[in-house]
Backbone as JSON Lines, residues from 0, in Angstrom:
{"i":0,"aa":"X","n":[-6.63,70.54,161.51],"ca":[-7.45,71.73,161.64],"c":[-6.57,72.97,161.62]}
{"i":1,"aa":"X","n":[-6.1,73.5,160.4],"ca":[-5.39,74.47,160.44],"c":[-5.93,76.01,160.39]}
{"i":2,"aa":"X","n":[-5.65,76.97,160.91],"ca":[-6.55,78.17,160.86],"c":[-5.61,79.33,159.92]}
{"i":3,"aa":"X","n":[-7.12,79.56,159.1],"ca":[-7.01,80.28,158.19],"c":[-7.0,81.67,158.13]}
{"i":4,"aa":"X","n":[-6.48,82.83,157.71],"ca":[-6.12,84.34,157.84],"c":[-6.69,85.01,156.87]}
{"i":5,"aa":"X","n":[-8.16,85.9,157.14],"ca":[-8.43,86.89,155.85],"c":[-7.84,87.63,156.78]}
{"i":6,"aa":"X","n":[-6.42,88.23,156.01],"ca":[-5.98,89.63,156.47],"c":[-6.75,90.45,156.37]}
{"i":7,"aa":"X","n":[-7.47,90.69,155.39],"ca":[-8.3,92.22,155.26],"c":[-9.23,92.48,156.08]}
{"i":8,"aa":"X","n":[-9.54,91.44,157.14],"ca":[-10.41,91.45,158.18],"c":[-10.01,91.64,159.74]}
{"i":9,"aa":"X","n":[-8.84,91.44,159.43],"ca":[-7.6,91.7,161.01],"c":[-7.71,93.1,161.18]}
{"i":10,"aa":"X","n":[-8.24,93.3,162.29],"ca":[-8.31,94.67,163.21],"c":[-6.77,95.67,164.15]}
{"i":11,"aa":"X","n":[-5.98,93.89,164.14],"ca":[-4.83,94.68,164.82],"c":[-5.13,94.96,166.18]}
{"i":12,"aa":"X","n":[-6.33,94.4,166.93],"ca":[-6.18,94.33,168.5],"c":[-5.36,93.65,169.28]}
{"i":13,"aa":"X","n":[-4.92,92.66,168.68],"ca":[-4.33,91.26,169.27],"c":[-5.05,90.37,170.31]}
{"i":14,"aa":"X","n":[-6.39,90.25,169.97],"ca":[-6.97,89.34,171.05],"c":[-6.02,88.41,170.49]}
{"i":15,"aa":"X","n":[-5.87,87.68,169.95],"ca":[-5.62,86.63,169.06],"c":[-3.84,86.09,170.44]}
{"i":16,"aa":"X","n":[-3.44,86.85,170.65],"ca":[-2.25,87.33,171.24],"c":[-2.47,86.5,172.58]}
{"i":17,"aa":"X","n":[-3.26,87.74,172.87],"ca":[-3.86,87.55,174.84],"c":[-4.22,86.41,175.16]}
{"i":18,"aa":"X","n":[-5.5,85.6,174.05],"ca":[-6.23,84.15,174.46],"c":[-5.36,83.29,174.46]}
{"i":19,"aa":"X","n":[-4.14,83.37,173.59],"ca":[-3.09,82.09,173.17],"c":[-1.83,82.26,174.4]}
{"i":20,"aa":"X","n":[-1.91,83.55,175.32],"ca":[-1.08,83.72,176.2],"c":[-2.01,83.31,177.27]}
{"i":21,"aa":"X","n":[-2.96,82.98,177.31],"ca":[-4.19,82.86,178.47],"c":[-3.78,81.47,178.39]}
{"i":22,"aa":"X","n":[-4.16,80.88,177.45],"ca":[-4.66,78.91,177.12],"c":[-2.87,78.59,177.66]}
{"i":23,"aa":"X","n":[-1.67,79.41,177.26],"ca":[-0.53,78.63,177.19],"c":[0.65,79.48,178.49]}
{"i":24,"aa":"X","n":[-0.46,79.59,179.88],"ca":[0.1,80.32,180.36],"c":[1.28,81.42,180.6]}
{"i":25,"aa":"X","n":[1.23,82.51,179.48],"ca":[1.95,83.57,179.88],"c":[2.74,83.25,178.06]}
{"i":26,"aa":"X","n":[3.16,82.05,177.9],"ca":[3.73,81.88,176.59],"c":[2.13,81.95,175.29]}
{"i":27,"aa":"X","n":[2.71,83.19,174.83],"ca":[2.08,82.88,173.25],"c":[2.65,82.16,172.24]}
{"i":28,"aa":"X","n":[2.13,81.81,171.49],"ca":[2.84,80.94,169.97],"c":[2.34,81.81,168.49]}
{"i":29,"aa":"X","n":[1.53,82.66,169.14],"ca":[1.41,83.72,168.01],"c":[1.52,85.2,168.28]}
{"i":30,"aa":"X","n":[2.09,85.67,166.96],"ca":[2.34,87.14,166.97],"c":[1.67,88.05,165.9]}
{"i":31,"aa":"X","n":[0.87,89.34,166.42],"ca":[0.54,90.14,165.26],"c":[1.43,91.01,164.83]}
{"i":32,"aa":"X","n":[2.17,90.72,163.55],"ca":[2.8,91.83,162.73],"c":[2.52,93.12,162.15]}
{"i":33,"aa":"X","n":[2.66,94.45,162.48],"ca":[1.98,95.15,161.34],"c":[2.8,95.6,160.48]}
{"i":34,"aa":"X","n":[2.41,96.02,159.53],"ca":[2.9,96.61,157.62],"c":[2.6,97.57,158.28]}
{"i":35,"aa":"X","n":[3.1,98.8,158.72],"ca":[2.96,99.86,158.35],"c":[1.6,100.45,158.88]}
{"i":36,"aa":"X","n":[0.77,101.19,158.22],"ca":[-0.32,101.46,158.47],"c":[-1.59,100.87,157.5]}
{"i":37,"aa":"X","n":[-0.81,100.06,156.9],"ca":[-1.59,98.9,155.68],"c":[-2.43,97.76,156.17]}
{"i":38,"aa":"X","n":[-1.55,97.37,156.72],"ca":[-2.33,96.1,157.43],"c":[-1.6,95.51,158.61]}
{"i":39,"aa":"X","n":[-2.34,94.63,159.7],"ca":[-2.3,93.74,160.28],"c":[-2.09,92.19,160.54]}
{"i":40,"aa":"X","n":[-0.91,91.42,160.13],"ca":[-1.06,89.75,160.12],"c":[-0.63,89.3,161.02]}
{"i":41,"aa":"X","n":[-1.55,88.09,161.77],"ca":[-1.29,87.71,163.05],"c":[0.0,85.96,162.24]}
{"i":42,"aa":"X","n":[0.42,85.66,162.7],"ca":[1.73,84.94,162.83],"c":[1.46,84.0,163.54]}
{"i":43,"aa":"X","n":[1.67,82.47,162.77],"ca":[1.65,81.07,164.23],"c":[2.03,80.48,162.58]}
{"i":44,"aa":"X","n":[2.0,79.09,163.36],"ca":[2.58,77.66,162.72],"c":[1.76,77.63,161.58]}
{"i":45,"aa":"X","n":[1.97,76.77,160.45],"ca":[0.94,76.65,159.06],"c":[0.48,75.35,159.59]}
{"i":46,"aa":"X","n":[1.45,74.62,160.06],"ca":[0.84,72.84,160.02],"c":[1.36,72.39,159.16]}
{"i":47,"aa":"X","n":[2.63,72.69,158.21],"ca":[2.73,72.36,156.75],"c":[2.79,71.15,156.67]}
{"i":48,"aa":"X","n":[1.72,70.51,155.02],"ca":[2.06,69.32,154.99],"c":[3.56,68.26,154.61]}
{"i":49,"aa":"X","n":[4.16,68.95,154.05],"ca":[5.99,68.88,154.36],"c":[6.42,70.12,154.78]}
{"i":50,"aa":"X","n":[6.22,70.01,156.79],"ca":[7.11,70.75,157.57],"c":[8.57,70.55,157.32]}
{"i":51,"aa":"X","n":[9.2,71.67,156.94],"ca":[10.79,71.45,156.95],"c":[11.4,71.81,158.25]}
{"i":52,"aa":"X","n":[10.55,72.37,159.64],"ca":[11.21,72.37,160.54],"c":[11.27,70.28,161.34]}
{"i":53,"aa":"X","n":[10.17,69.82,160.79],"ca":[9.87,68.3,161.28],"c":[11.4,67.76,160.97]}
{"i":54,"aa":"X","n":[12.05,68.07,159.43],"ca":[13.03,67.13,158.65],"c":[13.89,68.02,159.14]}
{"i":55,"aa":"X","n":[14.03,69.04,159.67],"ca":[15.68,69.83,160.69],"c":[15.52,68.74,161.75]}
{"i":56,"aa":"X","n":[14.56,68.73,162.29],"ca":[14.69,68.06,164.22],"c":[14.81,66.52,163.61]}
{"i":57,"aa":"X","n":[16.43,66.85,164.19],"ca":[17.32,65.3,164.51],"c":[16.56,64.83,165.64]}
{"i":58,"aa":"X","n":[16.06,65.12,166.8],"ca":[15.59,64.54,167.88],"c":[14.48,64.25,167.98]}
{"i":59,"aa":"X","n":[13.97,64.53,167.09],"ca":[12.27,63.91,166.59],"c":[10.92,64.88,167.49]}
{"i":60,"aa":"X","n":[11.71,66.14,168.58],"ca":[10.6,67.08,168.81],"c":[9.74,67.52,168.32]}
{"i":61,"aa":"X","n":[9.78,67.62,166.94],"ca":[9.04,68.36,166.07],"c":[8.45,67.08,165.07]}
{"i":62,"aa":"X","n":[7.23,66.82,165.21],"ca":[7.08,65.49,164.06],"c":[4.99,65.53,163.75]}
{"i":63,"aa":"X","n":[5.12,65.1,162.76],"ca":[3.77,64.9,162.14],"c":[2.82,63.59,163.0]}
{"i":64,"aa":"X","n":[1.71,64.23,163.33],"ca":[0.61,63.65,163.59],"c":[-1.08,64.08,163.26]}
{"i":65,"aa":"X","n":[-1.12,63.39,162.02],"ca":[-2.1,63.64,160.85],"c":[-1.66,64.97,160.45]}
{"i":66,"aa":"X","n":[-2.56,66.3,160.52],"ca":[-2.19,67.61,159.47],"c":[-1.64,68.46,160.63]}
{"i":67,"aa":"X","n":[-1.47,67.7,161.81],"ca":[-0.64,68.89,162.84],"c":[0.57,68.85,162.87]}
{"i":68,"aa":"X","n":[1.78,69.62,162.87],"ca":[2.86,69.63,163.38],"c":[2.97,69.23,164.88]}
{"i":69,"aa":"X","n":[3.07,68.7,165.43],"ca":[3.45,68.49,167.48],"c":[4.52,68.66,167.73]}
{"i":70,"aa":"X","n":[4.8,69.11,168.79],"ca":[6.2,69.46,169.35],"c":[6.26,68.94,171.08]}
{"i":71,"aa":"X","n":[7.17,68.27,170.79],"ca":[7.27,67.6,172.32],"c":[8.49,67.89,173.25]}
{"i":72,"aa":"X","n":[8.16,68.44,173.93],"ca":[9.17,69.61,174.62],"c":[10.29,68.58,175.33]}
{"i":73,"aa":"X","n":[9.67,67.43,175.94],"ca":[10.68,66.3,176.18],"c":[12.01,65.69,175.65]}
{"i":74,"aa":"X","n":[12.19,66.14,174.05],"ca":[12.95,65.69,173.27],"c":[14.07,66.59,172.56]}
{"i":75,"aa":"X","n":[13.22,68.31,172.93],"ca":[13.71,69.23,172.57],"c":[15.32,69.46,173.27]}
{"i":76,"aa":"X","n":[16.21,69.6,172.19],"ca":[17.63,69.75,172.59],"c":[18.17,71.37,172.73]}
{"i":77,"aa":"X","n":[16.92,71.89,171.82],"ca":[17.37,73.62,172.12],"c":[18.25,73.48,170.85]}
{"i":78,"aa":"X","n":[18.72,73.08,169.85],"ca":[19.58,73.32,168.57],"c":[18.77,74.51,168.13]}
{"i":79,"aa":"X","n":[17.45,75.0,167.62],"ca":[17.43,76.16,166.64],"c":[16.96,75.46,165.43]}
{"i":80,"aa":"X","n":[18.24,74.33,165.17],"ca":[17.53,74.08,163.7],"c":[15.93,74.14,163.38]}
{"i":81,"aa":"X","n":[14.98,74.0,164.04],"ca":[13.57,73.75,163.28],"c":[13.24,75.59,163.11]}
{"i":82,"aa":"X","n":[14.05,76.3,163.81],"ca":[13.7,77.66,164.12],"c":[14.37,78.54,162.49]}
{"i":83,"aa":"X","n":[15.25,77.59,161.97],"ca":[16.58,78.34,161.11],"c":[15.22,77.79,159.49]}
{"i":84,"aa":"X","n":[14.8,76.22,159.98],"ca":[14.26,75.11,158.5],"c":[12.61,75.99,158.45]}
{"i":85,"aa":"X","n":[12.06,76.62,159.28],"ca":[10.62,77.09,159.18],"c":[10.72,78.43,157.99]}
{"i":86,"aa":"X","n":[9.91,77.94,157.2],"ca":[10.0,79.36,155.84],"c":[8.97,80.45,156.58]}
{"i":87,"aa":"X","n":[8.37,80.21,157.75],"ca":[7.27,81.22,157.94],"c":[8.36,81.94,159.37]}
{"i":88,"aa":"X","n":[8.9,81.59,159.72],"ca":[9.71,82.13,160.93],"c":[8.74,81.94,162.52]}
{"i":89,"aa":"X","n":[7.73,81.14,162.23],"ca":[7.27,80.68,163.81],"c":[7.38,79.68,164.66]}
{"i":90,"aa":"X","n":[8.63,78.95,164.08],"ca":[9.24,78.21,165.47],"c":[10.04,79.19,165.76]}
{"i":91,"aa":"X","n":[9.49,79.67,167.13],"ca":[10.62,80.19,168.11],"c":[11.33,79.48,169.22]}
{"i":92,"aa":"X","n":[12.61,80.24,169.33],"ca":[14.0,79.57,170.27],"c":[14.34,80.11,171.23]}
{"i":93,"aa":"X","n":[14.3,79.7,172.4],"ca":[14.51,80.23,173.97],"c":[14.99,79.48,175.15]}
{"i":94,"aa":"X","n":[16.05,78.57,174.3],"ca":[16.42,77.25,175.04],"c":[15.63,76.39,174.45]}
{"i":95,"aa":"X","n":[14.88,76.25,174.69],"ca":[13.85,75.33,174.01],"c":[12.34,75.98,172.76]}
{"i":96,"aa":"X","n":[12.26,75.08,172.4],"ca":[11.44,75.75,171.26],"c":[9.85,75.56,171.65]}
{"i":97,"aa":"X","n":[9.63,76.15,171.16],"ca":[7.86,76.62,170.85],"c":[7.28,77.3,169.59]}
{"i":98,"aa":"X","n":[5.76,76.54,169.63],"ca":[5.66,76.86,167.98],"c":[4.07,76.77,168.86]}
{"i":99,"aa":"X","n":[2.87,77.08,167.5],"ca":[1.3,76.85,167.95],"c":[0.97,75.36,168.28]}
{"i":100,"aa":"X","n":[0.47,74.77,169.06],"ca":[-0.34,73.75,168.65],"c":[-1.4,73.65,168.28]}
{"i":101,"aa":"X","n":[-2.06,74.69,167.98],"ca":[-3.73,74.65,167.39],"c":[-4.53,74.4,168.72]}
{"i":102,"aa":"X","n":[-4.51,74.88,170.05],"ca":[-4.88,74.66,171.73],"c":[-5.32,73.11,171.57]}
{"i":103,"aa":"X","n":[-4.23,72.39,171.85],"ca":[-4.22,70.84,171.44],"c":[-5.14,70.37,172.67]}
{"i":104,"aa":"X","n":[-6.44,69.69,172.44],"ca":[-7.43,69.35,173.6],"c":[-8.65,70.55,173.53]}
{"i":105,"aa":"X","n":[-9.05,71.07,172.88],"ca":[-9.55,72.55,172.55],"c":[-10.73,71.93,171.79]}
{"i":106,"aa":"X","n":[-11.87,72.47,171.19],"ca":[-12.98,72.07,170.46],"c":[-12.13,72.91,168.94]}
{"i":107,"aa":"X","n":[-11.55,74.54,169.62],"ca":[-11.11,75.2,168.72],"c":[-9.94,76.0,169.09]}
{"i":108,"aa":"X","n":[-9.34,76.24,168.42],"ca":[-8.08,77.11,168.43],"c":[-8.57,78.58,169.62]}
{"i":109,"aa":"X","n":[-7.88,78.58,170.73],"ca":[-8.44,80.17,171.78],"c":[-8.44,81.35,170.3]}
{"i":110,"aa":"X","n":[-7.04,81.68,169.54],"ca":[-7.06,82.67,168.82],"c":[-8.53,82.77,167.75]}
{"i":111,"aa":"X","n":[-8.91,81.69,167.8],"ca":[-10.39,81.8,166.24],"c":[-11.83,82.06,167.11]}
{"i":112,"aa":"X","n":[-11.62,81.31,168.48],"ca":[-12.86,81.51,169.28],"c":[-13.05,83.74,169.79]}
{"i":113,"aa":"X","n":[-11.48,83.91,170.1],"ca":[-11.62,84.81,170.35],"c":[-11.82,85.97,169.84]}
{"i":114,"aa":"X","n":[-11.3,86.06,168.36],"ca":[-10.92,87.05,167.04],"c":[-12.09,87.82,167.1]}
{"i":115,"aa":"X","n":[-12.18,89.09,167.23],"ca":[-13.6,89.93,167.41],"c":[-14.01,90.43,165.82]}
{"i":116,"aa":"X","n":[-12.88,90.12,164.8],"ca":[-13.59,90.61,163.74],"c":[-13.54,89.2,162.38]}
{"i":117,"aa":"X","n":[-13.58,88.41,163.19],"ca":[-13.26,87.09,162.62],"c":[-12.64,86.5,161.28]}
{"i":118,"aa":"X","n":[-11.3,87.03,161.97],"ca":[-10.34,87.04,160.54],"c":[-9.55,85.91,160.58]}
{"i":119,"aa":"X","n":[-10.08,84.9,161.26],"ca":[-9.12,83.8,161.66],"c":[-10.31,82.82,161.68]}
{"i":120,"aa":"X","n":[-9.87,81.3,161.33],"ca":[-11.18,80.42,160.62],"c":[-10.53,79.07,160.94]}
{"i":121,"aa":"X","n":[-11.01,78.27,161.17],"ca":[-10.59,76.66,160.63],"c":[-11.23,76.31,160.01]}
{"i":122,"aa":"X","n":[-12.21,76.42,159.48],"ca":[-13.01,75.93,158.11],"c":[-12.68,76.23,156.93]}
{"i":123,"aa":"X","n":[-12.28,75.76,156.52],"ca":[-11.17,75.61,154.65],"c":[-12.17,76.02,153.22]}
{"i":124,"aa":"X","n":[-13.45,75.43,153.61],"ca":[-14.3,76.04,152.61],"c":[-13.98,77.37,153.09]}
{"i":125,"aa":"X","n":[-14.25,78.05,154.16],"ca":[-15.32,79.07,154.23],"c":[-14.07,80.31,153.94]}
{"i":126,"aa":"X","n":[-12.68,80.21,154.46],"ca":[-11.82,80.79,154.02],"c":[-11.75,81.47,152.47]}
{"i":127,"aa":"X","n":[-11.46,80.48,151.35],"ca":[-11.67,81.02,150.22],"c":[-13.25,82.01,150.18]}
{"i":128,"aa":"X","n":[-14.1,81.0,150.28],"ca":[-15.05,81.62,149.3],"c":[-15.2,83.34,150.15]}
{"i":129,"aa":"X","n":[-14.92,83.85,151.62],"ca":[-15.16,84.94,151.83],"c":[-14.01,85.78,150.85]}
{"i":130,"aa":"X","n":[-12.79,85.42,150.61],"ca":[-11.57,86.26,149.53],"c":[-12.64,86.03,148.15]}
{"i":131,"aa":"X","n":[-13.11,85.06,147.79],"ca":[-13.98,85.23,146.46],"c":[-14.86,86.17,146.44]}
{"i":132,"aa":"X","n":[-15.46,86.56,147.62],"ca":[-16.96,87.34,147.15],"c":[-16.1,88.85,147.51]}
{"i":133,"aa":"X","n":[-15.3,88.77,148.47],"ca":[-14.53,90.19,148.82],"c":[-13.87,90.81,147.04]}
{"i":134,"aa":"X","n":[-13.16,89.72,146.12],"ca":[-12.55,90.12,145.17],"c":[-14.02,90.53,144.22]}
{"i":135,"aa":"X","n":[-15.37,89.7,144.04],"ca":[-16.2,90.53,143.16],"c":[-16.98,91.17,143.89]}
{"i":136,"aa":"X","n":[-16.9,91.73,144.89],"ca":[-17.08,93.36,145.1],"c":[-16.7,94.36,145.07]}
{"i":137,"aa":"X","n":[-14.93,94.08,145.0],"ca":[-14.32,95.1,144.85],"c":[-14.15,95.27,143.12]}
{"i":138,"aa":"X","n":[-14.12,94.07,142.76],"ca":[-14.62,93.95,141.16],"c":[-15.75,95.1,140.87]}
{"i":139,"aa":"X","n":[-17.04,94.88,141.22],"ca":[-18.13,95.42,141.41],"c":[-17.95,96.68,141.3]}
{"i":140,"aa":"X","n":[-17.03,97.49,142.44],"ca":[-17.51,98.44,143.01],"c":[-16.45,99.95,142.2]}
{"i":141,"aa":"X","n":[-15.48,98.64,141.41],"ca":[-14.11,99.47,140.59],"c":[-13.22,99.83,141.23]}
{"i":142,"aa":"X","n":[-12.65,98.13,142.26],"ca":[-11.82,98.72,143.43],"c":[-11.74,99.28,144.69]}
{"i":143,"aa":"X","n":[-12.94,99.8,144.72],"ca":[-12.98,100.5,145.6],"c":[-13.8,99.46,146.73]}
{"i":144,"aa":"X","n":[-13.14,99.61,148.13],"ca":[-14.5,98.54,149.05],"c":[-15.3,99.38,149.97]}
């Protein structure tokens, strides 16, 4: 259940922030970035289906179970490597590592329940087709939204 990002719908409040610091007491696993005065992207784990931080961790902290990444803090040696092998830069390192778990035990991710302008999704259909109808309106409209 990986959650999906229409940026163009990110407000830049950071609930997304607060709920994932709420569910993971005081530690978040996600961060909102901003561009400038362009936009807003909130930041966590992809789930990738070949994680290259999984194939850094010699100690097996970091390992696949079905489309989630898990991280088991038990095993964690604090090396960095999964922090150095992540192409998105959200395993973070602080002695020990932390990354999202998707609020593992959750119906849904705190950040998607909470998102007030609902730019954050776990439903895989529904992701695309809102970027489809957003691109033929702006099609539509000659760019302009």
């Amino acid at each position: 259940m990986p959650v999906y990002i229409d940026i163009s719908r990110c407000i830049g409040c950071r609930s997304c922030e607060v709920a994932c610091q709420r569910v993971h007491g005081g530690s978040g696993h996600i961060n909102v970035h901003f561009v400038g005065d362009q936009a807003s992207v909130p930041i966590f784990c992809h789930h990738c289906e070949q994680a290259s931080c999984t194939m850094a961790c010699f100690s097996g902290a970091l390992h696949k179970v079905g489309e989630c990444t898990v991280f088991d803090v038990e095993k964690c040696t604090g090396c960095g490597l999964c922090h150095l092998a992540c192409p998105f830069g959200v395993v973070w390192t602080n002695k020990i590592a932390h990354k999202c778990d998707l609020c593992e035990g959750r119906a849904q991710p705190a950040c998607v329940v909470t998102c007030p302008a609902n730019a954050l999704s776990t439903d895989f259909q529904q992701a695309p087709r809102r970027a489809r109808s957003r691109a033929a309106r702006a099609a539509t409209l000659g760019g302009r939204r």
